[in-house]
N, C-alpha and C positions, 0 to 999 in steps of 0.2 A: 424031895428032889435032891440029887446029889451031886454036891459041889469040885467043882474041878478044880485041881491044886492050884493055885498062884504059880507056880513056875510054868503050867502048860498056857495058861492066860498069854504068859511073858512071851511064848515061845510064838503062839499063835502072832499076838501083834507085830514080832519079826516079819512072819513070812508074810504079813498083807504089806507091810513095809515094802519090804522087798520085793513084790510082782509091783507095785507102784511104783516103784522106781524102773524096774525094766519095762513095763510096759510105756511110761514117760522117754525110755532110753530108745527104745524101737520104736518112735513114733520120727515119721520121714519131713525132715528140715525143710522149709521152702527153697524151692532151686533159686542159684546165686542171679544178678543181673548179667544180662551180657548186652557187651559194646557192640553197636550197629558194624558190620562185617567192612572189611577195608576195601575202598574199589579195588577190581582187578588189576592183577600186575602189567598184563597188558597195555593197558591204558596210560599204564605212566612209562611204560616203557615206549611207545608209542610215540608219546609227546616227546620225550628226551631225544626220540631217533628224529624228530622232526628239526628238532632246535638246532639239534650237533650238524644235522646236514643244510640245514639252511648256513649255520656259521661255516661251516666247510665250504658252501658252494660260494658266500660272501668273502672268505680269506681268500678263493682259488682265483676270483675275479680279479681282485685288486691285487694278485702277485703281476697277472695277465698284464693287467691297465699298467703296473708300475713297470713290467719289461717295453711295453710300448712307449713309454715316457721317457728311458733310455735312450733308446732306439732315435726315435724323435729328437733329443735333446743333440744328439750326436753330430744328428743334423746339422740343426741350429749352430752349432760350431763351424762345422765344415763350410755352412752358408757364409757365416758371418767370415771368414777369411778369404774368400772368395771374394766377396763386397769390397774388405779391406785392399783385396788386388786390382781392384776397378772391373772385375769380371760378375757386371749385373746381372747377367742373363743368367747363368749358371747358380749365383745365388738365390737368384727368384726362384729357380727351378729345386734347389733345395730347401726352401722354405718352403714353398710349397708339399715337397716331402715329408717334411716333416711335421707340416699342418694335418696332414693324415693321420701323421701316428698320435699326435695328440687327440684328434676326434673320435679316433678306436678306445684313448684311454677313456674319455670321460662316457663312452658307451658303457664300457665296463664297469666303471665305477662315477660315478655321475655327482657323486660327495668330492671327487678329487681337485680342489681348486686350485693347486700348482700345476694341474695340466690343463686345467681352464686359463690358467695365466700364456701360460703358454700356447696355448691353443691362441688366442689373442694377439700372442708377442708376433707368432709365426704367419696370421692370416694381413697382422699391420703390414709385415716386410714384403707379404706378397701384394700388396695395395690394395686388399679388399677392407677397406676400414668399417664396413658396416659389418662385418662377420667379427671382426676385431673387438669393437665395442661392445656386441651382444657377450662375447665371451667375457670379456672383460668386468660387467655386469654381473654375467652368474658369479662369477668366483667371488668377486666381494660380495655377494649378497649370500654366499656360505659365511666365507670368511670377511666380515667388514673391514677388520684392521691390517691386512695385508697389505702392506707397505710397497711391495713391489709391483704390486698390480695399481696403486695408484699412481707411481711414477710412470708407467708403461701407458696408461690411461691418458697421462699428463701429454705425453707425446705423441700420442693417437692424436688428440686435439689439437696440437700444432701440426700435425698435418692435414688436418679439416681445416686449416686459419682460426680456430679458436682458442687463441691465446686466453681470452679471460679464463677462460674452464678450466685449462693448462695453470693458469695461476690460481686458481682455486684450488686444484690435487697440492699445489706446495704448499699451499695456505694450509694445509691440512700434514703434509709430511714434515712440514717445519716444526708445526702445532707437538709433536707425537715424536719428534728429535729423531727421525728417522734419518739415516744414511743415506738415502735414496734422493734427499731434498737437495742436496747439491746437485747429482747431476740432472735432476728437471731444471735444476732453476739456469744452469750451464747451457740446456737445450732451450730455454726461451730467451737466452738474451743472445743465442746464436740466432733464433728466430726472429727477434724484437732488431737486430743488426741488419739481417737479410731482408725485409720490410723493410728497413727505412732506408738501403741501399737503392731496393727497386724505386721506391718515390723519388731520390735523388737521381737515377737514371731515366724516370718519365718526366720529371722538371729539366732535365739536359736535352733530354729529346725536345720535347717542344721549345724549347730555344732556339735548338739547334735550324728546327723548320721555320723557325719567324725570320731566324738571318738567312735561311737560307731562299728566303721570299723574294723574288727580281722587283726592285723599285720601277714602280708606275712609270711609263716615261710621255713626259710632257710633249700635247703636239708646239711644235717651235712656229715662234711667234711670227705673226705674218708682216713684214715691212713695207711700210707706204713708199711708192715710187713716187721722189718729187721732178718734175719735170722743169724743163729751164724754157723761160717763156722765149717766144719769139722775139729776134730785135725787132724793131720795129723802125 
């Protein structure tokens, strides 16, 4: 048998080399992983147009409620120098005005507790004290610590006659060194004066009706006729 040279050996073991290698080289990679697909754009655009217009339609509200709280406010001015002229009626009639334009704001924006104060200030001056107080309620139960709606509170109560309540809102503005605590406490000792005026004036009255009572008049005494005896 005849032998093949040592260099074609050499040459041979290249070329199996070498298809082993390409054929290793053309063999197909596993496909890479892929990331679950993004929701659609839609969708979040979607949500974004919902958000922007709900905040749009909530800024547009409360520009609305804050031009009615002007409005209103303007009022309350106008009332209140009216009052100062002795001109009631005409004040009533603007408080009352402007008790509208407060009740349009807090439609609109129903978070607004300076026009729930107001709304309270205006319904107190028009004498509806029970509209006064509900409103006066909401607002501190947004805002608890509002100081002005406690003094306004204070003098609702002194015109219900409940001085104690009245001294409770100061007990509470004094507590909290609020500014407002002078003049409630100014409006209850004008109240605690006028009260103890009217008892002084119902203890003059009824005086007055004791003296002015006709003493009882005696019947007059009956006198015995002595007669003069006969001479005899």
């Amino acid at each position: 048998m005849t032998r093949l040279p040592s260099h074609f050996c050499s040459v041979a073991s290249v070329l199996v080399a070498c298809a082993i290698a390409a054929y290793a080289t053309a063999a197909p990679s596993p496909p890479p992983r892929q990331e679950p697909p993004p929701p659609p754009a839609s969708t979040n655009s979607s949500l974004l147009g919902d958000t922007l217009s709900a905040s749009s339609a909530k800024s547009a509200a409360r520009t609305q409620a804050e031009a009615y709280y002007a409005e209103g406010y303007k009022d309350v001015e106008k009332a209140k120098k009216d009052k100062a002229a002795g001109k009631a009626n005409d004040a009533k009639k603007k408080f009352g005005k402007a008790r509208g334009k407060f009740e349009e704001a807090v439609k609109l924006d129903p978070d607004y507790f300076e026009a729930w104060n107001m709304l309270g200030y205006s319904a107190r001056q028009s004498g509806d004290l029970k509209a006064s107080f509900a409103a006066y309620d909401k607002c501190l139960a947004i805002k608890p610590d509002y100081d002005e709606a406690h003094e306004y509170r204070g003098e609702a109560y002194l015109m219900s006659g409940q001085i104690d309540l009245a001294k409770q809102e100061l007990a509470w503005l004094k507590a909290e060194g609020s500014d407002e605590a002078e003049e409630l406490a100014e409006a209850i000792e004008k109240a605690e004066g006028k009260k103890g005026e009217a008892k002084q004036a119902t203890s003059d009255d009824e005086s007055k009706d004791k003296d002015a009572k006709p003493a009882e008049a005696k019947a007059p005494e009956a006198k015995s006729e002595t007669k003069t005896p006969d001479a005899k």
